[in-house]
C-alpha positions as CSV (number, residue, x, y, z in Angstrom):
1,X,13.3,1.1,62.0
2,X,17.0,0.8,63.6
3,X,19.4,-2.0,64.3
4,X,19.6,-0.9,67.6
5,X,16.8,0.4,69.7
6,X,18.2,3.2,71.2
7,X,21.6,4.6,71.9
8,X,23.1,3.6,68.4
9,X,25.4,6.6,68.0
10,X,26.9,5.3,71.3
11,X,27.2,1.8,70.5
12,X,28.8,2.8,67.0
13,X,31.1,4.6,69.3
14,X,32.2,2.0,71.3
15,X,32.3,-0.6,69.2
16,X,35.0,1.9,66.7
17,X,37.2,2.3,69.8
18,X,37.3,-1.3,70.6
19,X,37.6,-2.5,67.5
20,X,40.9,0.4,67.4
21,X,42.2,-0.5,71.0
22,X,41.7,-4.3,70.7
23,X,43.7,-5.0,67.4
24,X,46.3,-2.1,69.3
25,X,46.7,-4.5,71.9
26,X,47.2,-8.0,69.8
27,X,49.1,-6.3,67.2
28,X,51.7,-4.9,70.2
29,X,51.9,-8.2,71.9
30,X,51.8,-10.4,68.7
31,X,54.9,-8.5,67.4
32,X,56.5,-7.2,70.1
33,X,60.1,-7.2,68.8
34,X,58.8,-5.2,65.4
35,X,57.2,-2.6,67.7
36,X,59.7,-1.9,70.0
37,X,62.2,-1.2,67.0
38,X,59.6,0.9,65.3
39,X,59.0,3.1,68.7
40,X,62.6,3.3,69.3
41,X,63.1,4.6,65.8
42,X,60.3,6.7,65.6
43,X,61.6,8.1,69.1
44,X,65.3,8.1,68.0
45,X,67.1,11.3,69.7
46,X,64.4,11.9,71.8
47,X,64.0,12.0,75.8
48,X,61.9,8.5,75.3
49,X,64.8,7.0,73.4
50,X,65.7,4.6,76.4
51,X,62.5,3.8,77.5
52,X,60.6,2.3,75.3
53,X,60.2,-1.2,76.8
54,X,58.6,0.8,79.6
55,X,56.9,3.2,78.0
56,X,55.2,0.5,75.7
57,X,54.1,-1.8,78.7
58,X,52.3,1.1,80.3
59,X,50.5,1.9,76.9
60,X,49.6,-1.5,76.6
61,X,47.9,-1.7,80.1
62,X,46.4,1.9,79.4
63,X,44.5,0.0,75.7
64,X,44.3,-3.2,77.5
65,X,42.0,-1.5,80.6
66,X,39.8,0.9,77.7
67,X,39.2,-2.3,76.2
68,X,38.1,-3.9,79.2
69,X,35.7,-1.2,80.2
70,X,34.4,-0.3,76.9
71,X,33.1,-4.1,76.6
72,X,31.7,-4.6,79.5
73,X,30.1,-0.9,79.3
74,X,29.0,-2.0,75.8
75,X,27.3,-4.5,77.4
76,X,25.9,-2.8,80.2
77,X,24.4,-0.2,78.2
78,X,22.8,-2.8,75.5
79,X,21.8,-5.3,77.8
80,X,21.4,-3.3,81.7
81,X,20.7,0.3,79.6
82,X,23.7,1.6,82.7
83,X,26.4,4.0,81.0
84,X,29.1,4.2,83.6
85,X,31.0,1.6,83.0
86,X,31.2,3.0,79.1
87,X,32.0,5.9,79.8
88,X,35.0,5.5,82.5
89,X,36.2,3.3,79.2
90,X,36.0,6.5,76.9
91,X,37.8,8.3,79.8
92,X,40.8,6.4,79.9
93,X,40.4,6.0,76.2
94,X,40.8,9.7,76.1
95,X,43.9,10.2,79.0
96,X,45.7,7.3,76.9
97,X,44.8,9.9,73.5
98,X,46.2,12.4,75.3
99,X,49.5,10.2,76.0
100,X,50.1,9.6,72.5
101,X,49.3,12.9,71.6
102,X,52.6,14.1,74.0
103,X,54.6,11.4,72.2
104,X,54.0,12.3,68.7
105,X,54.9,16.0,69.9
106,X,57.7,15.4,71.2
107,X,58.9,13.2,68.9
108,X,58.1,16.3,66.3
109,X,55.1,14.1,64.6
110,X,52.8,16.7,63.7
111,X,50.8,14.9,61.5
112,X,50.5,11.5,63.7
113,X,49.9,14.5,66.7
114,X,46.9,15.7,64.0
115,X,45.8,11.8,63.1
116,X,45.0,11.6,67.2
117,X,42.7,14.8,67.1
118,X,40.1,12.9,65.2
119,X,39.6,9.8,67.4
120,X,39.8,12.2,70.4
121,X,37.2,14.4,69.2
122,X,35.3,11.2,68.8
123,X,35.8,10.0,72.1
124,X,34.8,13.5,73.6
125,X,31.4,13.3,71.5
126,X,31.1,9.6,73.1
127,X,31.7,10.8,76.8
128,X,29.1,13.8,75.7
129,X,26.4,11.0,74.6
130,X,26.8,8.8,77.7
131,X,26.8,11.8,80.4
């Protein structure tokens, strides 16, 4: 017996991501002042110093877009059993990994850089699943 009747691993998947991009998205907007002086710290002396305003609008629309698609691909695959709109979720999920990957390297965050490895690997595995 199962919760789900098929596809659970995926599900689990997409509801972890987002769970992770949703709270992402209202925690950036809800305090936006707080997060642009933590980025702008964090990024202190860096090529990013003076734009992270910028920067932090185009991550937003990056989390709020994987959001978007992993919803609606969450329902499509429990309610329509389609996987495409799931997985082009988990693929900008994983180019938006892959930006803040960049940014904790170049702002010399190798264990932040490290912390991103995991949900990427998981995010990988969920693109694996759906294809």
């Amino acid at each position: 017996m199962s919760i789900f009747n098929k596809n659970a691993a995926e599900i689990l998947i997409l509801l972890f991501f987002i769970v992770t991009y949703l709270f992402s998205v209202l925690e950036k907007i809800g305090d936006w002042k707080n997060t642009v002086n933590y980025y702008t710290n964090h990024f202190k002396n860096t090529i990013f110093e003076k734009m992270i305003s910028v920067l932090l609008v185009n991550i937003l629309i990056f989390e709020t877009a994987t959001t978007f698609f992993l919803t609606f691909g969450l329902y499509s695959l429990v309610f329509k059993n389609e996987t495409i709109l799931a997985k082009v979720g988990l693929e900008i999920s994983a180019i938006t990994l892959l930006q803040f990957l960049v940014g904790q390297r170049i702002a010399k965050d190798y264990p932040g850089a490290m912390n991103i490895t995991v949900y990427f690997i998981l995010n990988i595995i969920g693109i694996y699943l759906l294809t």
